[in-house]
Structures are given as C-alpha cells and as structure tokens.
GUNULO-977272 format. One line per 10 residues: number of its first residue (from 0); their letters; for each residue x, y, z of N, C-alpha, C. Coordinates in steps of 0.02 Angstrom, whole numbers. Layout:
BEGIN
NUM = a = X:Y:Z:X:Y:Z:X:Y:Z ~ ...
This chain:
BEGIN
0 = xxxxxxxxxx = 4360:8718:5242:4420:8729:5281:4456:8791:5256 ~ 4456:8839:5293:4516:8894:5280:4574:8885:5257 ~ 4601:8927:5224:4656:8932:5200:4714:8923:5246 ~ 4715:8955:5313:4746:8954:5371:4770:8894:5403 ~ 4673:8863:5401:4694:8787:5428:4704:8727:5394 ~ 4707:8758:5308:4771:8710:5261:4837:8726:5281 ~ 4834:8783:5269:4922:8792:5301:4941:8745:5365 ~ 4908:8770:5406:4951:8742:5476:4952:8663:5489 ~ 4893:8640:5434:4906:8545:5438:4960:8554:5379 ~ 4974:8573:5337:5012:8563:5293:5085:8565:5321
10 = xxxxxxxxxx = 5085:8628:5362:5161:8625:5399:5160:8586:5451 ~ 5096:8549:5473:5111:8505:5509:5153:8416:5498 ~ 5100:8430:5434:5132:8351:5417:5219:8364:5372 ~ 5216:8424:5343:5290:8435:5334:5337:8416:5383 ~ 5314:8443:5454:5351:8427:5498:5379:8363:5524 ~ 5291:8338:5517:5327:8246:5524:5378:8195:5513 ~ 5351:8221:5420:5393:8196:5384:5466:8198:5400 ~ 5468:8266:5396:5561:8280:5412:5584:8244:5504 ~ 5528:8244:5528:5559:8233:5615:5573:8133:5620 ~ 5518:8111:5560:5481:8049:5571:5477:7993:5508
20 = xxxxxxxxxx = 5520:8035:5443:5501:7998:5386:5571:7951:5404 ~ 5620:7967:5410:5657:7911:5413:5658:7860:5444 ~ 5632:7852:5500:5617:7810:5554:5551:7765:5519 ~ 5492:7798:5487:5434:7770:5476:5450:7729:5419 ~ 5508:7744:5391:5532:7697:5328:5561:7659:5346 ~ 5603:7658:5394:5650:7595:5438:5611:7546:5461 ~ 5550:7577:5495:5488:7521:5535:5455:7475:5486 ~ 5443:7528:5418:5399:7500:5397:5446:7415:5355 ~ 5494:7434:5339:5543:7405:5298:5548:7319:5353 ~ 5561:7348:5410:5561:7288:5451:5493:7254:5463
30 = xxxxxxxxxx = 5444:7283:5471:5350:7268:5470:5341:7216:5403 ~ 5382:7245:5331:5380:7203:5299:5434:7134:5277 ~ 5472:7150:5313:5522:7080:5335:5477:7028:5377 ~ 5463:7068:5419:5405:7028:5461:5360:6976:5416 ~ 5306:7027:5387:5266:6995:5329:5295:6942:5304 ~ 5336:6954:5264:5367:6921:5207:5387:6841:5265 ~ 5420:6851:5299:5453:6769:5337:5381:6754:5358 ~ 5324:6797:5394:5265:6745:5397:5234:6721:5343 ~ 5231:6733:5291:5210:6726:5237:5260:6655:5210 ~ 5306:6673:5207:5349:6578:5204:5348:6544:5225
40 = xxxxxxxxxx = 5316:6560:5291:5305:6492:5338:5230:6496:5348 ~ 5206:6522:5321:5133:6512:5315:5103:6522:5402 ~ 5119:6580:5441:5097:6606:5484:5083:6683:5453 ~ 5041:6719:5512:5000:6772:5495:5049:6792:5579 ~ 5082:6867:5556:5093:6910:5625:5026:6948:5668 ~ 5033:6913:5733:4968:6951:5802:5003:7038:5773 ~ 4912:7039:5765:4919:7123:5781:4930:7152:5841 ~ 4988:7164:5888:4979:7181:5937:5000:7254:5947 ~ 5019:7281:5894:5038:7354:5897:4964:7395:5968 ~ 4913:7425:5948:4873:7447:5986:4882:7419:6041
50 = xxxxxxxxxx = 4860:7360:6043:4858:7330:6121:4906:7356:6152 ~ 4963:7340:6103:5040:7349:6156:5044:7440:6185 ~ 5018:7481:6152:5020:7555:6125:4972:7566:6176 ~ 4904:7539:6215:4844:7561:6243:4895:7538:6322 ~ 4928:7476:6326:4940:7449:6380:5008:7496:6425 ~ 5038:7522:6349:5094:7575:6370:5077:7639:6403 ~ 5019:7666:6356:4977:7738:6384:4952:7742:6454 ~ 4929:7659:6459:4871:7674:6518:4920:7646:6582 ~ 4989:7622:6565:5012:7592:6654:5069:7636:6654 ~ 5097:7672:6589:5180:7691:6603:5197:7781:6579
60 = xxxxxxxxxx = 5141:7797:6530:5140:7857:6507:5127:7901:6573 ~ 5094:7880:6615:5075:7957:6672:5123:7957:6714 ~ 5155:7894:6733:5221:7888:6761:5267:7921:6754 ~ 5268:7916:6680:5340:7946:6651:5337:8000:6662 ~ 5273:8045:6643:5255:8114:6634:5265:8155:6714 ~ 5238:8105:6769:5268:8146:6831:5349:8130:6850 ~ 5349:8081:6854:5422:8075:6839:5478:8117:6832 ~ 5457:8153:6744:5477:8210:6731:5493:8262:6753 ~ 5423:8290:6763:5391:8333:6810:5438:8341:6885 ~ 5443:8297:6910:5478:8297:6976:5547:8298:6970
70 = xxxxxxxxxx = 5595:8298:6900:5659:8278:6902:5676:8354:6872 ~ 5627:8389:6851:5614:8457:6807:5644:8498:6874 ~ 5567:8489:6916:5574:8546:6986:5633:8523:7031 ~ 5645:8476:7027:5734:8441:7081:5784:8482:7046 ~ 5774:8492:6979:5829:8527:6945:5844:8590:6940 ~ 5773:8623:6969:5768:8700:6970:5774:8728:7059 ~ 5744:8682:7101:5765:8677:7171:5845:8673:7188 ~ 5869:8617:7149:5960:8610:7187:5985:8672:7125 ~ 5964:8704:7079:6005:8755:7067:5978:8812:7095 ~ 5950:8798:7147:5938:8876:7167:5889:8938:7148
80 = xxxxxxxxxx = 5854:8903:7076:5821:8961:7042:5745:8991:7067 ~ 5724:9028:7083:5658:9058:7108:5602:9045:7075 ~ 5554:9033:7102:5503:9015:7058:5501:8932:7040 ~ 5527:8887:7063:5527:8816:7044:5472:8810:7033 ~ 5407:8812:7048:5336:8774:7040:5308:8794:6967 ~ 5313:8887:6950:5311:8939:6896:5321:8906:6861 ~ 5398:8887:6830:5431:8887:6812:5412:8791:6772 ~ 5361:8781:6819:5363:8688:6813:5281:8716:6770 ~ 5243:8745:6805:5171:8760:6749:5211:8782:6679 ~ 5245:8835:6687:5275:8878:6616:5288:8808:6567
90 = xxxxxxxxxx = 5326:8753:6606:5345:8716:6539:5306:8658:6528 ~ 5247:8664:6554:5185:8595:6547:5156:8642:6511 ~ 5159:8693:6516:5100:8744:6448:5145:8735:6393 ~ 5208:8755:6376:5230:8744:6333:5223:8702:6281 ~ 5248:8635:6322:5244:8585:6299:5174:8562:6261 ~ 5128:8570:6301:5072:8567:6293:5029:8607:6213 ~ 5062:8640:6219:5025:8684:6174:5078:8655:6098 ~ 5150:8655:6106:5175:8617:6047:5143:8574:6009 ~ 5106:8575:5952:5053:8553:5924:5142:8494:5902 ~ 5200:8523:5855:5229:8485:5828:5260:8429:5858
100 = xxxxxxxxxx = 5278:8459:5919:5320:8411:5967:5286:8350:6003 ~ 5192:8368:6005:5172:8322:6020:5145:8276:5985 ~ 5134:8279:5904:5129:8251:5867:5172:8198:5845 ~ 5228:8234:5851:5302:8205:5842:5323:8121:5872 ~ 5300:8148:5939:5304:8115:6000:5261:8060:5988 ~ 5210:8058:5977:5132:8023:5981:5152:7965:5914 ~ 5184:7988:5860:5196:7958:5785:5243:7904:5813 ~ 5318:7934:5823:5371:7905:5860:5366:7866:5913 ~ 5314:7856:5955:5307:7808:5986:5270:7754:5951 ~ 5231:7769:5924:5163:7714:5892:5223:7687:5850
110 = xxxxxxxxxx = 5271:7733:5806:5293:7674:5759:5351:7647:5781 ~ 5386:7635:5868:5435:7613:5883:5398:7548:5935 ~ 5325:7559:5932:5298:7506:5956:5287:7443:5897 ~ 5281:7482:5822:5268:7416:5789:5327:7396:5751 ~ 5384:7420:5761:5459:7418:5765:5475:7334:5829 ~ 5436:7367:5870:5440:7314:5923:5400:7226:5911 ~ 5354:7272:5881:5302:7211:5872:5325:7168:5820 ~ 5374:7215:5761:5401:7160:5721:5452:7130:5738 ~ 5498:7138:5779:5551:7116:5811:5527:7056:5857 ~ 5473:7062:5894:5477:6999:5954:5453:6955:5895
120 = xxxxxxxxxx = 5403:6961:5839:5374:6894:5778:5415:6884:5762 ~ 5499:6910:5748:5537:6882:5700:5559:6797:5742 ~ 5588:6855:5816:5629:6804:5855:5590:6751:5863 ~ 5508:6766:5865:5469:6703:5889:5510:6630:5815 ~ 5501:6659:5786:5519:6610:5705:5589:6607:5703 ~ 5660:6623:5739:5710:6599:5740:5713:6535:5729 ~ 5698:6472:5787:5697:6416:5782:5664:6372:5718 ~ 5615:6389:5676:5604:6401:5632:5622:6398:5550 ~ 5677:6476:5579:5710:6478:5494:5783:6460:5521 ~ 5792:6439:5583:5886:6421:5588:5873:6384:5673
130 = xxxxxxxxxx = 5890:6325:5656:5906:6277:5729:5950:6316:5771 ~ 5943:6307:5847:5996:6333:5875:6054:6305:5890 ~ 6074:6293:5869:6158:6254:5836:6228:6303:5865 ~ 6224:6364:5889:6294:6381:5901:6307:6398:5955 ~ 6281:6361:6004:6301:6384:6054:6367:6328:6080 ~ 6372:6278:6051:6428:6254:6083:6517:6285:6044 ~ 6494:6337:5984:6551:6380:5964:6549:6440:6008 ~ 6502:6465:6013:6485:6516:6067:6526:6515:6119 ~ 6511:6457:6163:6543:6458:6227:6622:6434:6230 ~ 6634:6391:6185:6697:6396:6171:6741:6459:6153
140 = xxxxxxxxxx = 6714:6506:6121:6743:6559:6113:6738:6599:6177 ~ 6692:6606:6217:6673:6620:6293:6748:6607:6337 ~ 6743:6549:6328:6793:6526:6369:6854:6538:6360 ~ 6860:6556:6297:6942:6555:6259:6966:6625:6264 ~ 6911:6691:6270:6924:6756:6268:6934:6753:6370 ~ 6917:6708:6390:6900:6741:6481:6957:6676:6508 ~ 7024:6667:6465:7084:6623:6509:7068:6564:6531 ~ 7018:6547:6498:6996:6474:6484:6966:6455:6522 ~ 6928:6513:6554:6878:6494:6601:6789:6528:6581 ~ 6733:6480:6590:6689:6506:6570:6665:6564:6612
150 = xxxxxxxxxx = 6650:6620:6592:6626:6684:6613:6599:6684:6678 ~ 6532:6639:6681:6510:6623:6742:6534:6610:6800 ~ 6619:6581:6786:6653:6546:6857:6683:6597:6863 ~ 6693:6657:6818:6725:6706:6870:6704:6759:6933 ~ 6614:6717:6906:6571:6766:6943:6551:6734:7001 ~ 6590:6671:7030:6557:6646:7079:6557:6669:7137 ~ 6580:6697:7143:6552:6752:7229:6481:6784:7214 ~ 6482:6800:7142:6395:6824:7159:6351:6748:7153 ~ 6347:6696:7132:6329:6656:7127:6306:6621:7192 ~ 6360:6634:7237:6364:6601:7327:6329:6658:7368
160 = xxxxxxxxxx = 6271:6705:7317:6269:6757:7382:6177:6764:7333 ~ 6135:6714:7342:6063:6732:7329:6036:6801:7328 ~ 6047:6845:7376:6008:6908:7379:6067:6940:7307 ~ 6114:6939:7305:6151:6966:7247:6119:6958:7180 ~ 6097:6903:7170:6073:6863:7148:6006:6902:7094 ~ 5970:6901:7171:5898:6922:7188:5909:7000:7121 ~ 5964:7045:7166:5942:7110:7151:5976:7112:7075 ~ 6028:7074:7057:6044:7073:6963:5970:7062:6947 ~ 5935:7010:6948:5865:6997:6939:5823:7037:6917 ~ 5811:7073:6977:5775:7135:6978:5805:7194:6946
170 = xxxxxxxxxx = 5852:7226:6936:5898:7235:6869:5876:7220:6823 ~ 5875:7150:6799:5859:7132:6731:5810:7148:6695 ~ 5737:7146:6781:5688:7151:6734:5666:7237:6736 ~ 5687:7265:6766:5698:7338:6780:5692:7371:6706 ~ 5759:7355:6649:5756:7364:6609:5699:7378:6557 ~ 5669:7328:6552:5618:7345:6502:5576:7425:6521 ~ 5563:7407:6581:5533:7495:6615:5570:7540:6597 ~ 5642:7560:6600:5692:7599:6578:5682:7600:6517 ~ 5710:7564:6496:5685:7561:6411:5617:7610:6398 ~ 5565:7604:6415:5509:7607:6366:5517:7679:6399
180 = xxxxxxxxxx = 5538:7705:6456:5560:7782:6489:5596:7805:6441 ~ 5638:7800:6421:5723:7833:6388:5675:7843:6326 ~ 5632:7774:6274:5605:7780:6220:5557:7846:6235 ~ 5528:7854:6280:5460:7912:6275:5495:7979:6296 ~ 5559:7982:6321:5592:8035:6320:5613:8067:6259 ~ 5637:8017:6225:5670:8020:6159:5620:8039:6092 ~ 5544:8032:6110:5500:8040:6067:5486:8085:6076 ~ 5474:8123:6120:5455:8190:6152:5485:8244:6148 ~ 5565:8217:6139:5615:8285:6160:5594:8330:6115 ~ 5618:8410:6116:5626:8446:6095:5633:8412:6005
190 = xxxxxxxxxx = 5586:8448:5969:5603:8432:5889:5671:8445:5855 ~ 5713:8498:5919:5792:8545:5885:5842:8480:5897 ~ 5825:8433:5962:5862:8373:5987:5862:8341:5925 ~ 5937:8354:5892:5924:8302:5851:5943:8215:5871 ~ 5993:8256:5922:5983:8152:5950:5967:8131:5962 ~ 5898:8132:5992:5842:8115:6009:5822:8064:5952 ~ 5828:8086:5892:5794:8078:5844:5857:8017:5803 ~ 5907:8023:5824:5984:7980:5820:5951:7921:5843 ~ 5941:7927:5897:5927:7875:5975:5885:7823:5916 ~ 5820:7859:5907:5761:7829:5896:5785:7780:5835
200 = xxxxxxxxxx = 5821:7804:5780:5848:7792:5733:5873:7713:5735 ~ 5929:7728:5785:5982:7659:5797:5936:7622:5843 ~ 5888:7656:5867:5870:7581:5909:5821:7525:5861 ~ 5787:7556:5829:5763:7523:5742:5820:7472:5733 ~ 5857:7501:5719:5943:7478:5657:5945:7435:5700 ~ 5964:7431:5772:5979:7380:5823:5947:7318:5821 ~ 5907:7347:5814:5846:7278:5840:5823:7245:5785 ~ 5831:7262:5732:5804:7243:5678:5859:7209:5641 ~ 5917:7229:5614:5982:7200:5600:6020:7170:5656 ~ 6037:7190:5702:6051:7147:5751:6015:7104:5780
210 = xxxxxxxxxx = 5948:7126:5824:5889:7067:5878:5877:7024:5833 ~ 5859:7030:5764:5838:6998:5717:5883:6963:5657 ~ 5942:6998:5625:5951:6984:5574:6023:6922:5596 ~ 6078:6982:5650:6119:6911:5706:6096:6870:5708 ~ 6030:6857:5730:6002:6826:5798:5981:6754:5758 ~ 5968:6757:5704:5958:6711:5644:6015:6692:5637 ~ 6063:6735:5603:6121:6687:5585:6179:6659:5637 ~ 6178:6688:5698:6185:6666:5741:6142:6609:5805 ~ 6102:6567:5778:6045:6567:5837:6059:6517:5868 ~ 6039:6523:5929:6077:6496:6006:6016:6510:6052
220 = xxxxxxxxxx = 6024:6446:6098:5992:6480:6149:6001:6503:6211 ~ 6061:6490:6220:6106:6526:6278:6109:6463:6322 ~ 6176:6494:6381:6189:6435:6447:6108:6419:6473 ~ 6062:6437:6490:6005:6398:6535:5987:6346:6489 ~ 5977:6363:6405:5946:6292:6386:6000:6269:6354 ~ 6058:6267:6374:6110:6225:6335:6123:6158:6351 ~ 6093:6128:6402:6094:6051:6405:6005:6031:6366 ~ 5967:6057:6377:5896:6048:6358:5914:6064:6262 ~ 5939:6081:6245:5957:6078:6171:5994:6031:6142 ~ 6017:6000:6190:6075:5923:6178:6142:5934:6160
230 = xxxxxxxxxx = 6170:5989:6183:6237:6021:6182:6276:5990:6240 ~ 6244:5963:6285:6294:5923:6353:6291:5983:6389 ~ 6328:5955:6473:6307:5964:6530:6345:6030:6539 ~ 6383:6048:6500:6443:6115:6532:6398:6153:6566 ~ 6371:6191:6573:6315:6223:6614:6271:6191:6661 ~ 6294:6127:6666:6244:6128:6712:6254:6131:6790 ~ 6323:6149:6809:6358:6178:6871:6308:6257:6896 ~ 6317:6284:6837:6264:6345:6840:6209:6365:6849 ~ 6162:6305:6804:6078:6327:6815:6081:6285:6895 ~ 6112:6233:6924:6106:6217:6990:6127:6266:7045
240 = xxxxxxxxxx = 6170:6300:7027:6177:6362:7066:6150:6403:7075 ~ 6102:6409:7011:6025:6463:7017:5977:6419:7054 ~ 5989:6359:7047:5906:6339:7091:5944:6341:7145 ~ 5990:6325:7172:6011:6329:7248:5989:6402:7297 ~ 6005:6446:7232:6002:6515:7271:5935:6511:7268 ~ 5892:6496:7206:5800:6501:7236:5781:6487:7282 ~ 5814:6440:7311:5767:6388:7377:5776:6439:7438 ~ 5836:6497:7427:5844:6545:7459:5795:6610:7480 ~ 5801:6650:7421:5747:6694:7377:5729:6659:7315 ~ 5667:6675:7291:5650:6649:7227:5676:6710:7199
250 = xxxxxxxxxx = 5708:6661:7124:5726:6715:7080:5695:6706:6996 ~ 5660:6776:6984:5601:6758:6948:5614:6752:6880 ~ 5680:6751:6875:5730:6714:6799:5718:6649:6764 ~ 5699:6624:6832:5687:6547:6810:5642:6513:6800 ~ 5583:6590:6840:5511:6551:6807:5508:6571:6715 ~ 5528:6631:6714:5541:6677:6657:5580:6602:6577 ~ 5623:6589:6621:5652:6529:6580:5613:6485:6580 ~ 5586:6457:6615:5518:6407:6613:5486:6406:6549 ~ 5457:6478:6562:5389:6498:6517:5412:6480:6459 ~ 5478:6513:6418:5499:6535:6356:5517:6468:6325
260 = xxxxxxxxxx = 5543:6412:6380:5559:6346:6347:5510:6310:6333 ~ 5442:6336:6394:5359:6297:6370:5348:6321:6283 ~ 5358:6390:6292:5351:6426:6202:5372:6408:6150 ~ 5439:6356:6169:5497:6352:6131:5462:6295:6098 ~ 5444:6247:6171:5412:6177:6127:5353:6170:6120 ~ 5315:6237:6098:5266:6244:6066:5193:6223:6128 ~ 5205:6229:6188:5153:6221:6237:5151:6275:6278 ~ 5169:6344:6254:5140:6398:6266:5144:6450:6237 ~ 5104:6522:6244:5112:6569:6210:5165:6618:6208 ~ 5213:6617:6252:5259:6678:6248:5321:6633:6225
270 = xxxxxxxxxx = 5339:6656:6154:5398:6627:6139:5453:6664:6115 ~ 5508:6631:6089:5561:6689:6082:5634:6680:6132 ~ 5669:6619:6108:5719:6608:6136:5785:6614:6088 ~ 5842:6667:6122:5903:6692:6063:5944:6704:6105 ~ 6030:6706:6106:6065:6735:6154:6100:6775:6110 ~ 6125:6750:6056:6177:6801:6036:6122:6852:5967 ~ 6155:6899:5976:6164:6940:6027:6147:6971:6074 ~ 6144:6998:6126:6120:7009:6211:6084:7073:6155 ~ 6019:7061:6156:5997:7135:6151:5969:7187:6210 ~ 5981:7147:6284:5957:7172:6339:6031:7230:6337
280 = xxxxxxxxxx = 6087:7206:6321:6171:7238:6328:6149:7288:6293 ~ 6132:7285:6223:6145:7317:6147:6102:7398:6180 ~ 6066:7379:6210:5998:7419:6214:6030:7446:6271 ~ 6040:7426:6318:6059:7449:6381:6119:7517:6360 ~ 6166:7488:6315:6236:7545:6299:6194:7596:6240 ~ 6149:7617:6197:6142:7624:6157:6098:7699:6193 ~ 6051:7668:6255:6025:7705:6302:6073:7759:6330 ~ 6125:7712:6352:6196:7753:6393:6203:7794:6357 ~ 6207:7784:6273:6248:7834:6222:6186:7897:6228 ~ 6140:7865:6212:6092:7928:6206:6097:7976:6268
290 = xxxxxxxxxx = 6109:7940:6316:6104:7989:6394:6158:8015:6402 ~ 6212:8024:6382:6275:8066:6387:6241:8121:6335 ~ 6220:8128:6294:6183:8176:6224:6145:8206:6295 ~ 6095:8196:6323:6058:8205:6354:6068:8251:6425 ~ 6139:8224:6475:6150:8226:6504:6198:8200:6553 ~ 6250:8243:6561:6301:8193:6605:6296:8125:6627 ~ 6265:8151:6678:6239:8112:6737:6203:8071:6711 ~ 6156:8077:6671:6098:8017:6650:6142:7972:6624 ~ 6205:8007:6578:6251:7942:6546:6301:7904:6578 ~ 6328:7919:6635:6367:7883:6681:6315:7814:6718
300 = xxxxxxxxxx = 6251:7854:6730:6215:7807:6752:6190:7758:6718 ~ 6174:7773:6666:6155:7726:6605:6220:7678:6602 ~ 6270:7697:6606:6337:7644:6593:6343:7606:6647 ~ 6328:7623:6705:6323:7587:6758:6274:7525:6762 ~ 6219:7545:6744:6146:7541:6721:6178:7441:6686 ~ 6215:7475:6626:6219:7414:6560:6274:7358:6595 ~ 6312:7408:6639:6361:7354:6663:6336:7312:6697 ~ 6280:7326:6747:6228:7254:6782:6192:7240:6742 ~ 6180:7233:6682:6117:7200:6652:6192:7156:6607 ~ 6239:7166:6597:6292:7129:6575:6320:7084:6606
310 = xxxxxxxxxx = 6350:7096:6678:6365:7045:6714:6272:7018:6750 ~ 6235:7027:6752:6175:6988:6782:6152:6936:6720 ~ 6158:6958:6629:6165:6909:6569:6197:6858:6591 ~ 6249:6843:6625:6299:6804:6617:6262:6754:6697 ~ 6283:6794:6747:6265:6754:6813:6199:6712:6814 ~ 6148:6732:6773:6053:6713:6760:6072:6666:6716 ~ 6139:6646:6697:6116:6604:6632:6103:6622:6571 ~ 6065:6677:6568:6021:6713:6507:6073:6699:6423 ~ 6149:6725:6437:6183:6749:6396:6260:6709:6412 ~ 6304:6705:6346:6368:6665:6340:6402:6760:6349
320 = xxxxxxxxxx = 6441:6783:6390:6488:6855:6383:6482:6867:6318 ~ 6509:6839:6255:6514:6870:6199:6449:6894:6167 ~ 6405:6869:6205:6306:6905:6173:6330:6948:6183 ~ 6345:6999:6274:6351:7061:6287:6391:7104:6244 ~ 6442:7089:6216:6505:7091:6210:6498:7130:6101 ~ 6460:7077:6093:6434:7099:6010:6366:7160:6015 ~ 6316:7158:6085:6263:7189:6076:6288:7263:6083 ~ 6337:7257:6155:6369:7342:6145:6400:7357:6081 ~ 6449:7300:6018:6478:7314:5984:6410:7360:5927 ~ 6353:7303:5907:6316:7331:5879:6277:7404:5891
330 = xxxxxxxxxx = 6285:7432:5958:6232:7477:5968:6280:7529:5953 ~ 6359:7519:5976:6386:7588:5939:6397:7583:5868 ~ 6381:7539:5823:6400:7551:5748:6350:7565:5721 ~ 6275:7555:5753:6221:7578:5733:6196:7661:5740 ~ 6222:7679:5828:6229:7753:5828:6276:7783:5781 ~ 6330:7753:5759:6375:7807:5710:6321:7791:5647 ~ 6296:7749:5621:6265:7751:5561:6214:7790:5559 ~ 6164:7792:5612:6106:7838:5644:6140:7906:5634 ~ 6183:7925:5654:6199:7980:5659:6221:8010:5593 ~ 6252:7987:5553:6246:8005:5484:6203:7984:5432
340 = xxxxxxxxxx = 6144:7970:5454:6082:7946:5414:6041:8008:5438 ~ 6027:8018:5504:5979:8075:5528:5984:8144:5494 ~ 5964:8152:5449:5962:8227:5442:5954:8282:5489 ~ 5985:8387:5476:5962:8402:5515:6020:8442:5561 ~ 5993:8491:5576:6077:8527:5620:6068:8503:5708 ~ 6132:8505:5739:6100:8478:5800:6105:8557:5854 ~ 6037:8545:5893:6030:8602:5927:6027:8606:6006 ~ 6047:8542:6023:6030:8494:6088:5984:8524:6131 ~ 5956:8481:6207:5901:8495:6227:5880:8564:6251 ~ 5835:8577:6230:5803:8642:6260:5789:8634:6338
350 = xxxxxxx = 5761:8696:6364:5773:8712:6436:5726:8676:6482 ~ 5692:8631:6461:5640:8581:6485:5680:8526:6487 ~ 5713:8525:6459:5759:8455:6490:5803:8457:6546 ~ 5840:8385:6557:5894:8408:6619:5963:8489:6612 ~ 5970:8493:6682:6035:8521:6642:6086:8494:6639 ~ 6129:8498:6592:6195:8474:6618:6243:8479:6660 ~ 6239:8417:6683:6307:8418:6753:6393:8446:6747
C-alpha cells in the first residue's frame, strides 16, 4: 500500500472518529447496559442490528434518497434558479464522491440502529426488572394537572368522530417512517452541520436515559392496559370508545395493542409495553428541534407534526398526558446536553440542503 493510500485511510478514520466517536461511545455504553440486564436475567439480546440495517436499506433508503432529490429540485424551481436539473446532477456527484460524508453517514446509521436495538431489549425486560405499578399515580396526576378531568374527556369530540380517529392513527404510525427519514438526514448531512451531529447525539441520550432508564423507574403501562393490569375500570369509558369507533373504520391501534399485551403475557413475540415516558412525544419534539437547525419550515412542521402524535397518545389510549408532557421535557434537556457534549464549530447546512425560509 502506498504511502498516499495510508494517508487518505488514515485521514479517513481520523475523520470518523471526530464526526462519530462520541456517539459510538454513547451506543456502545448502552449495547452494554443491554448486555449486562440480559446477563441478570439470564437472557441473551436477538441480534437484530443487520437485519434491522438490511430491512432499512432495502424498503426506506431509496425513498429517502429520491425524496431528497425531489425536495432539492422544488427548491431550486420555486426560487427561480436556472439550471434546476444541472444543478440536481452537480450535487449527486458531489455527494457521491464525498468519500467522508459517506462514510460518516453509513457508521451513524449502523450505530443508531444498534442504539435502537438496545433500546427496544431493554423495554422488552421492563416488566421484568420493575412491575408496572404507576399508573394509578400517573393518572391521578393526569387528572389533577387537566382540572380534574382525565385528558381523554377533554378530547371527546375527537373520540365521537371515527375517521378523526382513523387519521391520529395513521399519524401515529406515520412516525416511525419520519423518524428513520429525519435519522438518515441527520447521518448524511454535511460533516460542517454540526447539528446534525447534536440531533444524533440526544437522540442516543433520549432513548437510552429516558425510553429506558424513566421507563424502568417509572413503569406503567398506560390507559389501554390499565384495567388488564388490575388498576380498575377508570379507562374503561375510553378503550370502549375506541372499539365503538372500529366497528366504524378499523383502527389499527388496537390490533397493535393486542399484539403487545399477547408479548406482555409471554404468548407472543413482539413485546415491549411502557407509557411513561411517551417516547413517540420525546422523539417527535427532539425531531422538531433538529428541523428548525435545519430549516424553518421543516421545524414548524415538525411541531405540528409532535402536536398530533401528542394529542393522538392520549385519544389511542397509548399514553396518560404527562408521558407526552416529560418526553418533550426530556428531549429538550438532552439537546442542551448534546449540544455541549458535541464537539466542533457550527457551520450549518451546506447548499445541498433546504434553504431557509
């Protein structure tokens, strides 16, 4: 090997390090939290990193990538500039040829997938290392912050209207797609973005101290299984109001709740039941934060974005208000900590990104 092409892996993996070592120490730190609680309970964590990583590449990565692509040339069309199509090759070569940025990208995803992978094993073992015991403080506090009424009854006009219903739903599950978008944006950006690299940061911190570390010492399983846990009927005005509206439209919350309570009592595979804290909220505002960094517009929408996946927590059952309520609290104390943990000057997005509104 040449001297040349020591150098340029050498400044390659320099690069990593500095774009990727903090994050790869955050993952790894939680990977071995992971370990360690299967190891006490004498379970072994599914390797599902690859799988999860092959299943992302092959249904959501080319998506994203035109996606892009089309929100690139909309951006160079409504401003008027000549050459829109030029101008859309010029920055797929670019990009393309960025040996660092795509490296960057490629690292940062793989290790926010096994970031992920240790997060859903923890929650699977909630029930586990802590009964779910607080939800009848939960909702009392629910009730006591919303004038002594539970959250849900203030929402009963959406409750009396199924297709409303329907589209929070579809909302809800919307999210995860958004999510794993905003994440491959955020892996990709420009190496000068340092918030990008913020983003990636706190959503670790989030999920790992909050999805996980709350979620234990808080563990609950929210209004749908709060009579099925032996907490009494207060909810059960509610989950009847969701099957009423099914018989309407089906709403696919409830098969979704089905499944997770089959998991719960150990007669199926997808498990993982927690409410506090809403990490669908935490994630949802944390996104918002990153997309104001990003872009006006992307961040108004993103706030819009968290406010239906907040009130649809509440109307689905899914969540007691105060899940939502702690998950936004956590995602901004994690971005201020992200943000002074990230090393690095900030240079925000280069000209391949949106522009700002």
């Amino acid at each position: 090997m040449t001297s040349l092409a020591l150098s340029l892996r050498a400044g390659l993996i320099g690069a990593l390090i500095r774009n990727c070592g903090l994050l790869a120490l955050l993952v790894g730190l939680h990977a071995l939290v992971a370990l360690a609680a299967a190891s006490g309970l004498a379970q072994v964590p599914a390797n599902t990193v690859m799988a999860t990583l092959s299943d992302v590449l092959a249904k959501w990565v080319p998506l994203f990538v035109v996606l892009l692509m089309v929100l690139h040339l909309m951006r160079d069309i409504a401003g008027g500039k000549p050459g829109a199509s030029a101008r859309l090759v010029e920055t797929c070569r670019t990009i393309a040829t960025d040996r660092v940025r795509i490296a960057t990208g490629v690292l940062s995803l793989l290790l926010i997938i096994q970031s992920t992978a240790s997060f859903a094993f923890i929650k699977g073992l909630i029930p586990a290392l802590a009964p779910l015991n607080w939800d009848p403080v939960l909702a009392d506090l629910d009730q006591a912050l919303h004038f002594g009424r539970a959250p849900w009854q203030w929402l009963a006009p959406l409750l009396a209207s199924p297709r409303l219903l329907l589209a929070l739903n579809h909302a809800y599950h919307l999210w995860l797609l958004i999510t794993f978008f905003v994440l491959f944006v955020a892996a990709f950006a420009p190496t000068g973005f340092r918030k990008a690299r913020v983003f990636l940061v706190a959503f670790v911190l989030t999920w790992g101290l909050g999805g996980n570390g709350l979620a234990i010492a808080f563990a609950s399983g929210g209004p749908v299984y709060y009579e099925a846990l032996g907490h009494g009927t207060r909810f059960a005005p509610l989950m009847a109001a969701l099957h009423d509206a099914s018989q309407t439209v089906p709403l696919p919350a409830l098969d979704v709740q089905a499944m997770l309570w089959q998991g719960y009592l150990g007669q199926g595979s997808v498990v993982g039941i927690s409410a506090m804290p809403s990490m669908h909220v935490g994630n949802a505002v944390l996104m918002a934060i990153f997309g104001f960094a990003y872009a006006r517009w992307a961040g108004w929408a993103l706030v819009f974005f968290a406010l239906l996946i907040q009130i649809g927590s509440v109307a689905l059952g899914w969540h007691y208000a105060i899940d939502g309520y702690a998950g936004a609290a956590l995602a901004l104390l994690f971005w201020a900590l992200a943000d002074r943990l990230v090393p690095g000057r900030e240079t925000g997005p280069e000209r391949d990104g949106p522009k700002r509104a």
